[in-house]
N, C-alpha and C positions, 0 to 999 in steps of 0.2 A: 293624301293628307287632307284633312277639313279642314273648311275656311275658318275656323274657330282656332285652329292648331295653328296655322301660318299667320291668322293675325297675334295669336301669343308670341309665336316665336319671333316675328318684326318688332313688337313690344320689347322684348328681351335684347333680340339684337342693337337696339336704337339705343335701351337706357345702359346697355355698357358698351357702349362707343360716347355717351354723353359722359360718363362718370371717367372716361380713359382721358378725355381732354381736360374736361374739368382736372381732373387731377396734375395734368401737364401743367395748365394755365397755373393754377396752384403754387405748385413747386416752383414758378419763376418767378411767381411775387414778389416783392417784400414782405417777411413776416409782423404781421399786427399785434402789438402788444396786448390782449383784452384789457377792461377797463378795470383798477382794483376791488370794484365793490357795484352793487346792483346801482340803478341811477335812482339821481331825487327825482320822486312823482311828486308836482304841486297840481293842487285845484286853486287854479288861480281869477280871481275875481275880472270880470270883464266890465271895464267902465266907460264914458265920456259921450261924447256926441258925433254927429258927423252930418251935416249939409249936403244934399242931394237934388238938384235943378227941380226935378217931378216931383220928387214924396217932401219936401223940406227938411227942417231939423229932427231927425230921429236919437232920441237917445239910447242908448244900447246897456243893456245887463245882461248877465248871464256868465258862466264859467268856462276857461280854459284848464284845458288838463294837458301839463309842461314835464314833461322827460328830460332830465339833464345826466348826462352818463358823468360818472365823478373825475375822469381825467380825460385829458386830448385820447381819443381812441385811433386817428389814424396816423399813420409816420411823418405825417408834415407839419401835428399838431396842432390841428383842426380838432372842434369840437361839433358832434351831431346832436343837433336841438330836435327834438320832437313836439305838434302842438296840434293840437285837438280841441274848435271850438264847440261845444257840444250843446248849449241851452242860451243863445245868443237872440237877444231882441232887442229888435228898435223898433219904439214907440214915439209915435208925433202926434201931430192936431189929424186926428180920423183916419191913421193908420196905422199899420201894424206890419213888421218885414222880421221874418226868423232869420239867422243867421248861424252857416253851420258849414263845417268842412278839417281839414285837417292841412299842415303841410312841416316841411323836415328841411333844417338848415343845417349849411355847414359853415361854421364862424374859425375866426381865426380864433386862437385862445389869448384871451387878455383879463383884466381883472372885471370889465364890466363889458357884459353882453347886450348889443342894443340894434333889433333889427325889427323888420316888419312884415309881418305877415297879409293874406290877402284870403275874405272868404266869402263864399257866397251866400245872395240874400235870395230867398223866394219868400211870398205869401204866407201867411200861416193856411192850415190846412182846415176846414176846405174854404174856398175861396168863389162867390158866386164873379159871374158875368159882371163885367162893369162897375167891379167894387172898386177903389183909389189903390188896393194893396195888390191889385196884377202888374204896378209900375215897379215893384220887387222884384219880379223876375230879368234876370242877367248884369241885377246890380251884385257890386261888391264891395265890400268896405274893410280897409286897412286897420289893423290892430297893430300899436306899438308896444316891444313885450322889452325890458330891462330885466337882468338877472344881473345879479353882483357873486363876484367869485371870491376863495379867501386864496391866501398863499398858498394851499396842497391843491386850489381848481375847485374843491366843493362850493354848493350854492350858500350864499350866506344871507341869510334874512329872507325874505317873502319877496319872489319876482312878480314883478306889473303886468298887465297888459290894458292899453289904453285906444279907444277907438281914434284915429286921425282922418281928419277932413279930405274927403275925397279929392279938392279940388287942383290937386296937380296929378291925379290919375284919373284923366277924362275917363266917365261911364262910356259904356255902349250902347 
């Protein structure tokens, strides 16, 4: 037999011994209701300020993009928030910090959703030697995101998201 043959057939043997369990694990679940309808996508505005020891007051623009699936999706009746900040800047006196990452909550379900996410800042690109905007990198800064729900769970009206002062989440 080639070494070609016997690494297919360890391939093959491997992924149906994974799909055998997988399917075991499965069938002991709890079965998950899918969600009734595709989720709300917003492009949601990114706004406010936020104080940093080294770089000062940066104020931040830019868009989040918020996934809301339209009802609790798992059996305990949690809701999974999806958030994506994608074009995130803080601008102060002589510097500049992008901001940019993504992260997925899971909230209890209530009429108004209110938590906070965390993402990171580097430099804009590119960035020489001994500019003020290398004090960017391994900072992060919090964004506070509200979403209102109506009686059936959907999003109603335009969710927030607001930058919060770093200063009860010491930097590194």
């Amino acid at each position: 037999m080639s070494v070609s043959r016997i690494a297919r057939w360890a391939v093959t043997a491997v992924t149906a011994a994974v799909g055998a369990l997988a399917g075991a694990a499965g069938a002991a679940a709890a079965p998950v209701t899918p969600p009734a309808g595709p989720p709300s996508r917003f492009d949601v505005p990114l706004t406010g300020q936020a104080t940093f020891a080294d770089l000062g007051t940066l104020t931040f623009t830019g868009t989040v993009h918020l996934a809301v699936p339209p009802n609790p999706i798992s059996p305990l009746g949690l809701r999974i928030i999806h958030t994506r900040l994608v074009d995130g800047l803080g601008t102060g006196a002589g510097i500049s910090c992008e901001a940019r990452g993504s992260q997925h909550f899971r909230l209890a379900a209530d009429n108004t959703l209110e938590f906070t996410g965390t993402y990171n800042m580097v430099p804009p690109n590119p960035v020489q030697p001994g500019d003020p905007a290398e004090a960017c990198w391994g900072k992060r800064v919090n964004v506070a995101f509200t979403v209102e729900l109506d009686a059936a769970g959907n999003v109603a009206g335009q969710p927030t998201a607001t930058t919060v002062d770093p200063a009860a989440d010491p930097q590194p």
